[in-house]
ZAMARGU-4260 file (C-alpha; in steps of 0.2 Angstrom, whole numbers, plus 5000, padded with zeros to 4 digits):
<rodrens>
0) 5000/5000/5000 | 5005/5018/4994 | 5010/5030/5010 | 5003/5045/5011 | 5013/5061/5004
5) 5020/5074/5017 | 5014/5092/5017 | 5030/5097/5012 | 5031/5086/4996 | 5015/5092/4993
10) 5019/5111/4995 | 5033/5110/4982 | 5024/5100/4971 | 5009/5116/4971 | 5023/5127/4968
15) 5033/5122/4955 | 5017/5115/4945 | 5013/5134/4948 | 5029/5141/4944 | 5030/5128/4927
20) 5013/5135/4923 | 5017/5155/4926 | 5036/5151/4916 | 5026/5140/4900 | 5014/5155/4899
25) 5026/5169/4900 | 5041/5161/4887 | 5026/5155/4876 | 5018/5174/4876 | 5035/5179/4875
30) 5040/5171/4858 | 5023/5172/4849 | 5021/5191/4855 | 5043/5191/4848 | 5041/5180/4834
35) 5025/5193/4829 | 5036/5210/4832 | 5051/5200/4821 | 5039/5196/4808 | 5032/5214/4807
40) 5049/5222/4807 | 5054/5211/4791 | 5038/5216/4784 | 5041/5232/4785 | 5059/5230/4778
45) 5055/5219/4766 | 5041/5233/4761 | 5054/5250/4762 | 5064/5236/4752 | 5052/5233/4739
50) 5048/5252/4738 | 5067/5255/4736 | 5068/5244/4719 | 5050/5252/4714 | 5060/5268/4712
55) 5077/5258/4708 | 5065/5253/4691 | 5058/5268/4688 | 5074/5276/4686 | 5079/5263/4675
60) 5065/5266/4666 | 5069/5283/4665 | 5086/5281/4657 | 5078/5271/4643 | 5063/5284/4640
65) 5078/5296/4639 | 5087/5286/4626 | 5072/5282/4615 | 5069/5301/4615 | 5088/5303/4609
70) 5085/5291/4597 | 5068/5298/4589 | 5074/5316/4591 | 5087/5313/4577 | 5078/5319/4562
75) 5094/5310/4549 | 5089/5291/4556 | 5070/5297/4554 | 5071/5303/4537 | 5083/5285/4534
80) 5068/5275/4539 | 5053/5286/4531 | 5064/5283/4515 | 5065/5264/4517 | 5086/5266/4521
85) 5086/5251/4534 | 5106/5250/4534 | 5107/5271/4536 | 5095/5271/4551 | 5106/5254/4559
90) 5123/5264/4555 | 5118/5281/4562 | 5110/5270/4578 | 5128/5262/4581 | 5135/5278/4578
95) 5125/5286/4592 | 5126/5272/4603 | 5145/5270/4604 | 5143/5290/4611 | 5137/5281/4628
100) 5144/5271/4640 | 5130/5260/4645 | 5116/5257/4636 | 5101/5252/4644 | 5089/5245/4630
105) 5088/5228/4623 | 5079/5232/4607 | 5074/5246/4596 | 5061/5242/4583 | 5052/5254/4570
110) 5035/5251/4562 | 5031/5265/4546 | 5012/5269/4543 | 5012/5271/4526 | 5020/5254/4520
115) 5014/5242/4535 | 5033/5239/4539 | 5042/5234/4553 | 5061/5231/4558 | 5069/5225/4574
120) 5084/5237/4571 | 5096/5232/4587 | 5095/5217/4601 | 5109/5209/4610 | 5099/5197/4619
125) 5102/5180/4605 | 5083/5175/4612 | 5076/5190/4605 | 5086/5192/4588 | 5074/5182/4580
130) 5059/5190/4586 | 5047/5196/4572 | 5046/5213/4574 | 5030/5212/4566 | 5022/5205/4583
135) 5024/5219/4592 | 5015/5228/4583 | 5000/5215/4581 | 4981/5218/4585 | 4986/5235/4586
140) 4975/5247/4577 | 4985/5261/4578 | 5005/5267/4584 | 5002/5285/4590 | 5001/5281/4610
145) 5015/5285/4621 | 5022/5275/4635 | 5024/5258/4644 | 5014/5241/4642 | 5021/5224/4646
150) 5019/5210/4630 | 5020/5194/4631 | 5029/5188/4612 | 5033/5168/4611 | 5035/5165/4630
155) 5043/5180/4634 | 5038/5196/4645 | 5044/5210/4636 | 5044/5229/4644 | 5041/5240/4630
160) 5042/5261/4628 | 5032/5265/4612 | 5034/5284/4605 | 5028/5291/4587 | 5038/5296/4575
165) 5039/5313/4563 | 5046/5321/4552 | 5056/5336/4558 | 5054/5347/4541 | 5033/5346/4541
170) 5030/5338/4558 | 5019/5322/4550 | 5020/5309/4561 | 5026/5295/4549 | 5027/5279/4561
175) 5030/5272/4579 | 5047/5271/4589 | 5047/5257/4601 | 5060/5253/4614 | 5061/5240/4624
180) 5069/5226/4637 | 5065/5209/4642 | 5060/5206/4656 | 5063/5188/4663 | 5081/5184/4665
185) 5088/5198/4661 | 5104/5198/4670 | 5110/5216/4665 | 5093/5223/4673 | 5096/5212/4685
190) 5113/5219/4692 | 5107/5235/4689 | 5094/5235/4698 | 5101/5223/4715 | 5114/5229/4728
195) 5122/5214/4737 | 5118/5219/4753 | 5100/5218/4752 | 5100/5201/4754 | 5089/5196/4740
200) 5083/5178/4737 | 5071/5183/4722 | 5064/5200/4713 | 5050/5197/4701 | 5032/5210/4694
205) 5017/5203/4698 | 5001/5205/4692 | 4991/5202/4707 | 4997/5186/4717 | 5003/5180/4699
210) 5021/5181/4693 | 5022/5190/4677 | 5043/5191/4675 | 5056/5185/4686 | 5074/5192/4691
215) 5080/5175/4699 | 5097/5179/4706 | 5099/5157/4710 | 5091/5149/4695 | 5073/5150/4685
220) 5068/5135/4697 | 5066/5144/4715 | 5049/5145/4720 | 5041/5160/4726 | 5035/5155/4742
225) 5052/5147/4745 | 5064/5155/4760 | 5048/5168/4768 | 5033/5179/4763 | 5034/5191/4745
230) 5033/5208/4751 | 5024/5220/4739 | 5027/5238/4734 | 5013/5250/4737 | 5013/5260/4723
235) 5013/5253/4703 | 5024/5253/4693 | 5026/5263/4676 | 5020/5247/4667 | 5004/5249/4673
240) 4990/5250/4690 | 4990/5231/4691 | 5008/5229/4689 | 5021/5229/4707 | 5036/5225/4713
245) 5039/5208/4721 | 5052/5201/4731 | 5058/5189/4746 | 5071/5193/4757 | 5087/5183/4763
250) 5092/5195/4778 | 5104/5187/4787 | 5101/5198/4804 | 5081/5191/4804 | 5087/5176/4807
255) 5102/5179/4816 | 5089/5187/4828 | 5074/5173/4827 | 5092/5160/4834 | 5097/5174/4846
260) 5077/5175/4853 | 5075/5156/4853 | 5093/5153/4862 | 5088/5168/4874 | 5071/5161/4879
265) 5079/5143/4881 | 5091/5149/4893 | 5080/5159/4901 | 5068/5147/4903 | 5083/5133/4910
270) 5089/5148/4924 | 5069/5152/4927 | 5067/5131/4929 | 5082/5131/4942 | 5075/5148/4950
275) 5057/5141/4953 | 5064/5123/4960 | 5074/5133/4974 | 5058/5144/4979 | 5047/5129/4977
280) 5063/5120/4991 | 5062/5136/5002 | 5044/5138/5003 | 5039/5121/5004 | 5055/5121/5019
285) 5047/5136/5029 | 5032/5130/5027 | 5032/5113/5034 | 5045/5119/5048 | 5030/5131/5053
290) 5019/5116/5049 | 5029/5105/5063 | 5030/5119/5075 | 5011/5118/5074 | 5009/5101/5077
295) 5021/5101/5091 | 5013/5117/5100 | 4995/5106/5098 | 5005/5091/5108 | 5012/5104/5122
300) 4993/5114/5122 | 4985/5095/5125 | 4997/5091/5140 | 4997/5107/5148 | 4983/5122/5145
305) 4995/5133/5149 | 5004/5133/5135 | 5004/5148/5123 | 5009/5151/5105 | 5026/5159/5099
310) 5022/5174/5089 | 5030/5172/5071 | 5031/5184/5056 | 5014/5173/5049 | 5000/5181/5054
315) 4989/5165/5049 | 5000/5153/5058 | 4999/5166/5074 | 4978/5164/5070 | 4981/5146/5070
320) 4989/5145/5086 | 4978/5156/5095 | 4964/5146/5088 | 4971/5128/5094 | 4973/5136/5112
325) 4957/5142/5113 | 4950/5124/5105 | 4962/5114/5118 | 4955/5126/5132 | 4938/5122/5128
330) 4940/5105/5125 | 4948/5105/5145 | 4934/5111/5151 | 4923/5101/5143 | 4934/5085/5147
335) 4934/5093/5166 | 4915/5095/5165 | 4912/5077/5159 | 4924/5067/5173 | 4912/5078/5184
340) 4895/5073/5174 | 4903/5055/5175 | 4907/5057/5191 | 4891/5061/5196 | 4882/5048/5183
345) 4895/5035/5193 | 4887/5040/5209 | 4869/5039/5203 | 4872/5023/5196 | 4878/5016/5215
350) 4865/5025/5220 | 4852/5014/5209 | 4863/4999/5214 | 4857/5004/5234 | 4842/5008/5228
355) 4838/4989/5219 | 4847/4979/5235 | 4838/4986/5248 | 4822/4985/5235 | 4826/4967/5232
360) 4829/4968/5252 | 4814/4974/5257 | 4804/4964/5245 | 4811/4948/5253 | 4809/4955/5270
365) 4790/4959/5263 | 4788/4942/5258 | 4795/4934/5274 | 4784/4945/5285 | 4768/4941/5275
370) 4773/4924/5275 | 4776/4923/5295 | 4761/4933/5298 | 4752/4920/5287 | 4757/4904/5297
375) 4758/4916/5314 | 4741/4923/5313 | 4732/4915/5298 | 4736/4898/5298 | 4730/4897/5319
380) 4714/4904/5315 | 4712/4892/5301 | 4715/4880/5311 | 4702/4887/5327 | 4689/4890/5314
385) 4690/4869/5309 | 4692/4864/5324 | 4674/4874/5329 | 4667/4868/5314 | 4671/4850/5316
390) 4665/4851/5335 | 4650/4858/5326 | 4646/4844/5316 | 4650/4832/5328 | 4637/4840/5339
395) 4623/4840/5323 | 4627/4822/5322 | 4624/4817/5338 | 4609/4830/5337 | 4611/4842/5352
400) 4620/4857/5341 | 4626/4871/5352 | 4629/4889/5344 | 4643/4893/5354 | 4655/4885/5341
405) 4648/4892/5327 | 4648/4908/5335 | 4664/4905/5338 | 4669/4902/5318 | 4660/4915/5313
410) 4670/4927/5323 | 4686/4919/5318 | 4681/4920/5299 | 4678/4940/5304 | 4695/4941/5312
415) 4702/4932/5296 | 4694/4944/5285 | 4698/4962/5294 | 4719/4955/5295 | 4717/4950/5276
420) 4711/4968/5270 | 4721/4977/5283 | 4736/4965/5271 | 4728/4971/5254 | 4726/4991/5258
425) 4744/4991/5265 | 4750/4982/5247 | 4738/4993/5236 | 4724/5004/5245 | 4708/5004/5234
430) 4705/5022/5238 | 4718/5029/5224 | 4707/5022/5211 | 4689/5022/5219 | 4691/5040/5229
435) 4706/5048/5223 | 4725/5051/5230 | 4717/5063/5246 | 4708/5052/5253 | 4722/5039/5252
440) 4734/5050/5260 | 4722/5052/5274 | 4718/5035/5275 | 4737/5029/5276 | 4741/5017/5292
445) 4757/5026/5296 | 4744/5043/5303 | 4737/5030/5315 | 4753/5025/5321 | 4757/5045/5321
450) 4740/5049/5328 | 4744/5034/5344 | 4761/5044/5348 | 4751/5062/5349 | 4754/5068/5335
455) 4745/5083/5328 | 4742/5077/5310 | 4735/5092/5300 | 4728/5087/5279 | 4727/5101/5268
460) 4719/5094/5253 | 4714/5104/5239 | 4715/5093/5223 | 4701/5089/5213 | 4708/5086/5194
465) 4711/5068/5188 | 4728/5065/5192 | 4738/5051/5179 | 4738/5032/5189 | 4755/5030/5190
470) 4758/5048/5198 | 4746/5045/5212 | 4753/5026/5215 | 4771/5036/5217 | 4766/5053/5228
475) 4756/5039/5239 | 4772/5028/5239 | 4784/5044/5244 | 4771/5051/5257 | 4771/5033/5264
480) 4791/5034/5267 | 4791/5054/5271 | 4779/5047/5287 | 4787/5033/5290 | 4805/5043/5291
485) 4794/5054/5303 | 4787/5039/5313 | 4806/5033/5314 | 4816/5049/5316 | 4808/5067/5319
490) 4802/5066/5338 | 4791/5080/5336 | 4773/5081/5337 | 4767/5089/5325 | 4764/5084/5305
495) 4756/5094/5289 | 4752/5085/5273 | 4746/5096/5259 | 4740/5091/5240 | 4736/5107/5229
500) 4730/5110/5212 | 4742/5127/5206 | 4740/5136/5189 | 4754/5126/5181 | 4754/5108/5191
505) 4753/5100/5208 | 4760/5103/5224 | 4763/5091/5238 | 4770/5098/5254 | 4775/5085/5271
510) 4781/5093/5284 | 4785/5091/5302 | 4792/5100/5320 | 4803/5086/5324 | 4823/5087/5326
515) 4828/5088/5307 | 4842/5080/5298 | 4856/5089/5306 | 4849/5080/5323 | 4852/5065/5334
520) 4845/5057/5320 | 4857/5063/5306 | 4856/5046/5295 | 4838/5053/5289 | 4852/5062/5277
525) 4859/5045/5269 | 4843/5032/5271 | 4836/5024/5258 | 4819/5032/5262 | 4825/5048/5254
530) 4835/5041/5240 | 4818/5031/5234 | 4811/5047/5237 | 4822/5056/5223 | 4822/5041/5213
535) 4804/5043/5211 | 4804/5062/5209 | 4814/5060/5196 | 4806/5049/5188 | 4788/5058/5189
540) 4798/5075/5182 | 4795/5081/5196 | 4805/5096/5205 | 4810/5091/5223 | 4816/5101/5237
545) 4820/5093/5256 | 4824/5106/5268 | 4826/5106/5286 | 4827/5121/5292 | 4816/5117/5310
550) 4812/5099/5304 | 4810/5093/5289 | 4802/5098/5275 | 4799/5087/5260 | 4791/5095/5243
555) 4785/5091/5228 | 4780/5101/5211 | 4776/5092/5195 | 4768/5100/5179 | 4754/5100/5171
560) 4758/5089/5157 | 4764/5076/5169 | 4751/5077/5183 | 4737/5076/5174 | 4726/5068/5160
565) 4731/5075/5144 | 4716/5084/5143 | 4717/5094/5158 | 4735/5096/5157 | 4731/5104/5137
570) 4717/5114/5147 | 4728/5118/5161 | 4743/5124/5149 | 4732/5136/5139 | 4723/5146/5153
575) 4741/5148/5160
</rodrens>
């Protein structure tokens, strides 16, 4: 079978469970709230980023609008073209173009209104040298617009400036000027356009979330999504509202910091760990030391009540103490009240005991004075009253009958019958149930004992409501032994028994003149008489009081609802 924990394991299991739970909440807070804040500081890197090759472009742009306006401004290579002179208008072009350092056009193609032609004059890309110039002029109803579009010739994304051309001399516009670049894989935009230190991993224009051209600086296969999120420019670019600037940054401080943060927040967590399992050693520690303390003030409180609590920087565990003090101070009274209720219950009980011997013993001694008195008195006048009666019929036999035996018989059956019921009213006396319990009292043989040593025996009877049987069979049993005690011990010569009907119960009252019980005859104190007399008091409910201030003084109050019937008790408790 499993033990039991301790408090103290238990204590600093609460507190590092609490302590794991406050450290997982705070590092997991701390790296999605730090992983959010890193995430939105490359966003709006990658977007300053985005919107720096947005202008980066545009100026490229720029230079090749400048150039193609170089290029149509000369009125020699337009004249060439309007006159159908391809090899003067390609000579005077790679005249012109040797005057620069850089040029920054891949194409220059010229499309004439008048016969429908069209001529790809320049390219130094090899895919775009055998590009008919003839489709980028398709579906196109007319040349005179200006500026950028984006087309889309066999597979390739083209960025093209379109301008019209005129003739200087009369100012007729005579055809259309358009200059252009490709756009995918073009590796001299490309290192135009990128600084190594951006950290680039791809830069593309999209149309939306679809790729129109890639500048791949690894290879044509990287995929877009590859390495982090595409950061947009905000603004379009000259190539149209639709058209921006896409790319996805490398930067190598990112995730320098994402690896800083996660090392941080692992460390920190392993030091917050060791932290939280030394509090969770000291608390637990000081707690169960104050713990122990506790239990071994209870132990000293039990033994002596004297004991008081320590005061400690705790002011729970000062309540605590205070508390088992006053508990172990209650619970000594209450232990010190009981040994006395036991005490006393142990008394009452020996008491009973007393009570139930001399019972036993007075029943025994009842039975063996009936008995005697049965074969003393009873059994001779039996035998008297046979005798006479056989003498009688002796005499009819011989017929000369004389009364004077049957007189004699019939007295003896009288004498037999007066000792009989003299017998039956000292066991039970028939007044209680034929004329109530005053007429008992009065009629009780000790008063004509008490009345034969001149006594003054005064009855105060005032009862007249039906009493309950068994409480008249137990007043006429104690005023039996309360005359008896006077009969035995008082020496005075004067008695008062009194029965009253009161508001709230019945009142008995016996009293006499005699010496009392701190007299000559001090056992009245201890006899059985007055311990049958409380034992029957108590029993009846009743509330007892034997005083002897100038005798003794024995009396009785019982309440309504045990005196009487339940109807005059109801009857008696609500007039009161």
């Amino acid at each position: 079978m499993l033990s039991k924990p301790r408090f103290k394991v238990l204590t600093f299991l609460l507190t590092l469970a609490s302590s794991l739970v406050f450290l997982a909440v705070f590092v997991g807070s701390a790296f999605f709230e730090s992983r959010a804040v890193i995430e939105r500081q490359a966003e709006g890197y990658n977007s300053a980023l985005a919107a720096r090759y947005l202008q980066r472009l545009n100026e490229y742009f720029q230079l090749v609008e400048e150039e193609a306006h170089a290029i149509s401004a000369s009125a020699e290579r337009v004249e060439a073209l309007y006159a159908g002179d391809q090899l003067s208008f390609n000579t005077s072009l790679t005249h012109w173009e040797e005057g620069y350092e850089n040029i920054h056009y891949d194409f220059v193609a010229a499309a004439m209104f008048e016969d429908q032609s069209c001529s790809l004059s320049r390219s130094y890309v090899p895919e775009l040298s055998i590009l008919p110039c003839e489709k980028l002029v398709q579906n196109r109803a007319h040349f005179t617009t200006y500026g950028w579009r984006q087309v889309q010739i066999d597979g390739e994304w083209l960025a093209v400036y379109s301008e019209p051309l005129d003739l200087k001399s009369s100012g007729k516009i005579v055809g259309q000027l358009m200059v252009g670049l490709r756009l995918k894989g073009n590796r001299y935009l490309l290192n135009q356009l990128l600084m190594p230190a951006d950290g680039l991993q791809m830069l593309g224009l999209f149309s939306g979330e679809k790729a129109l051209a890639k500048l791949d600086r690894v290879s044509e296969d990287v995929e877009l999504l590859q390495g982090g999120r595409i950061a947009f420019s905000q603004q379009a670019t000259p190539l149209g509202g639709e058209i921006r600037i896409g790319l996805i940054s490398t930067d190598l401080a990112q995730v320098q910091l994402r690896e800083v943060l996660i090392e941080t927040l692992a460390y920190g967590c392993l030091l917050a760990l060791v932290v939280s399992l030394g509090m969770a050693l000291l608390l637990s520690a000081a707690v169960d030391r104050q713990l122990q303390q506790l239990i071994t003030f209870t132990r000293l409180a039990n033994r002596n009540r004297n004991t008081r609590w320590p005061q400690i920087c705790i002011r729970e565990f000062n309540q605590i103490g205070e508390e088992v003090v006053s508990i172990v101070n209650c619970l000594k009274a209450r232990e010190d009240e009981l040994e006395g209720l036991n005490l006393q219950l142990s008394q009452n009980n020996a008491e009973k005991r007393q009570i139930l011997q001399h019972l036993i013993q007075a029943q025994e001694r009842e039975r063996l004075r009936l008995s005697n008195e049965l074969h003393d008195d009873m059994a001779q006048l039996l035998v008297a009253v046979k005798m006479n009666l056989q003498l009688h019929r002796e005499e009819l036999q011989k017929g000369d009958p004389s009364p004077d035996n049957l007189e004699q018989a019939i007295e003896l059956v009288n004498t037999i019958y007066d000792t009989v019921y003299n017998r039956i009213r000292m066991l039970r006396p028939f007044e209680l149930n034929d004329f109530g319990l005053g007429v008992s009292l009065m009629s009780l043989p000790a008063v004509k004992i008490l009345e034969q040593l001149d006594y003054a025996v005064e009855f105060d009877i005032d009862q007249s409501r039906p009493l309950q049987k068994e409480l008249m069979s137990n007043l006429y049993r104690i005023a039996q032994e309360a005359l008896s005690n006077v009969i035995k011990h008082a020496g005075g010569t004067y008695v008062l028994v009194k029965l009253t009907d009161e508001n709230s119960g019945l009142r008995m009252i016996i009293e006499d003149d005699g010496e009392g019980l701190g007299g000559a005859s001090a056992s009245r104190t201890g006899g059985f008489g007055l311990l049958g007399i409380r034992e029957r008091a108590e029993h009846m409910h009743a509330e007892l009081s034997i005083s002897s201030d100038e005798g003794v003084r024995v009396e009785l109050f019982i309440p309504a609802c045990y005196a009487y019937d339940n109807e005059v008790s109801g009857e008696v408790l609500a007039s009161t």
